[in-house]
N, C-alpha and C positions, 0 to 999 in steps of 0.2 A: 398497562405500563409500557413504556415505548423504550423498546433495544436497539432502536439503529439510533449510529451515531453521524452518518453521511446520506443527507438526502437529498436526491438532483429529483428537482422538480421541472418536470417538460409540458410541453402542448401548446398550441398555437399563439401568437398573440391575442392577449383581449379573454383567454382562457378561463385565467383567474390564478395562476402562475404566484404573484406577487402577491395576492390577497394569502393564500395559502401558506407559500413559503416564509410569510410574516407570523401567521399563527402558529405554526409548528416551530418557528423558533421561539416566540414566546413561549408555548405550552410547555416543547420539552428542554427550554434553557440552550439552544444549541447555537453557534453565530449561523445569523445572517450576510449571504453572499450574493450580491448580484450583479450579475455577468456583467448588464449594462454601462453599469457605474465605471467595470475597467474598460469596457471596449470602445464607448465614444465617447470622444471629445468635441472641444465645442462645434456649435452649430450640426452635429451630426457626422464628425468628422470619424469616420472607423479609425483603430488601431492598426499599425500595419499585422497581419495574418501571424508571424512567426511571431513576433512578439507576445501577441494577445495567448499564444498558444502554451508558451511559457508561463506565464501567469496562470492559465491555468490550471497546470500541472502542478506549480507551485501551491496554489489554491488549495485544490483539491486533496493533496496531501497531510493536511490540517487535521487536527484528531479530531473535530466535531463540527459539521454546518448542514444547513439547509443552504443547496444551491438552485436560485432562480435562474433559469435563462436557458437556451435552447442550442444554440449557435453550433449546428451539427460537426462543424470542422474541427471541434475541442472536446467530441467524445470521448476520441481516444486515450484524454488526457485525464477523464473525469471520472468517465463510467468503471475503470479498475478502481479506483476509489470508495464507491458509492456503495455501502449495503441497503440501500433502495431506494431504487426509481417509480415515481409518481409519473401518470403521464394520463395530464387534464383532458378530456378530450369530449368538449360539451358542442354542440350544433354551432355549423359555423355561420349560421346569422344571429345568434347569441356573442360568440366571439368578435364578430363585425361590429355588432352596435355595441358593445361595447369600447372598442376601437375608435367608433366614432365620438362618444361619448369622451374619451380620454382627451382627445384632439378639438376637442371644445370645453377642456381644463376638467372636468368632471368625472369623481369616481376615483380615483387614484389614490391607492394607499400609501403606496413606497414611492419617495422622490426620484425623478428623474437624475439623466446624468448631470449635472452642473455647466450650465449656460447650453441645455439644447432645449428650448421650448418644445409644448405639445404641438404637432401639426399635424394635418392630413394629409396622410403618406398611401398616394391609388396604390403604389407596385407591393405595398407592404399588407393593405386592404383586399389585393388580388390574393395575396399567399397564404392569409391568414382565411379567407373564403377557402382555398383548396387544400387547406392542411392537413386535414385527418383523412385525407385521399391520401396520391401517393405517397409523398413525403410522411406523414401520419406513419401508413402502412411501413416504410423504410426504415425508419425509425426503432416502428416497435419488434420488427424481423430482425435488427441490428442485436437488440438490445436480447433478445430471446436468443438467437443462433452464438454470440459470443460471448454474454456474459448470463447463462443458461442457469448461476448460482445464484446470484441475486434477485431478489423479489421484484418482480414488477405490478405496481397495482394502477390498473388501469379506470376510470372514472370519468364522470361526467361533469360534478362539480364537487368542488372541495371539500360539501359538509359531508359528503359521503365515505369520505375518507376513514372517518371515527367512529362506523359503525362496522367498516371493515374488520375479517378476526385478527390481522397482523396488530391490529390497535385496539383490542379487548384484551 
């Protein structure tokens, strides 16, 4: 039986992120939230920072969701919110071809933002290659040193999640 009622789902692009964060809203009834949807617009146009950051906040506030999306600059805004953080973190040439696979329309559970097609993005393909290195590692020190109450269950890929004891 599942008691969290705010889930930030993290880990690199091409993770499995969105596949995840779809099934746990379905399984446990909770909304789905994702980041993407608010932060760009068309042709891949980001939101400006302070805004996006707001939304956030305001998001996350909500009495129940599965949050996808990563965008470390709206931790601060999320992670008090969350009674648990998921944080996918499978091989990143798993990650990658996946990536590339999306960018050749295939695979994709959750719609993209409205009018940004899939494309192949090198600088997005470099970060998503070094993710669970530093940034990875920053990440999950952030989340451990500041928010030390909240669960973190860390994972390879998502069906691993269900045999976890937090979901028995």
């Amino acid at each position: 039986m599942n008691h969290f009622k705010r889930i930030l789902v993290l880990g690199a692009p091409g993770s499995g992120k969105s596949a995840l964060s779809l099934e746990l809203s379905e399984k446990f009834n909770l909304e789905l939230i994702v980041l993407d949807h608010y932060y760009w617009s068309k042709d891949w146009s980001p939101l400006p920072l302070l805004e996006f950051r707001k939304i956030c906040a305001h998001l996350a506030q909500k009495e129940q969701w599965v949050m996808d999306g990563n965008f470390g600059s709206t931790l601060n805004e999320r992670l008090p919110h969350a009674d648990l953080v998921i944080f996918l973190t499978p091989s990143p040439w798993i990650s990658c071809w996946r990536q590339f696979l999306r960018s050749l329309g295939i695979g994709r559970k959750i719609s993209r933002p409205q009018n940004c097609p899939e494309r192949f993005n090198r600088d997005l393909f470099w970060l998503t290659y070094k993710f669970n290195g530093a940034h990875g590692k920053l990440l999950e020190s952030k989340i451990k040193e500041e928010y030390p109450n909240t669960p973190l269950i860390k994972i390879k890929k998502g069906s691993a999640l269900f045999k976890h004891p937090h979901f028995n």
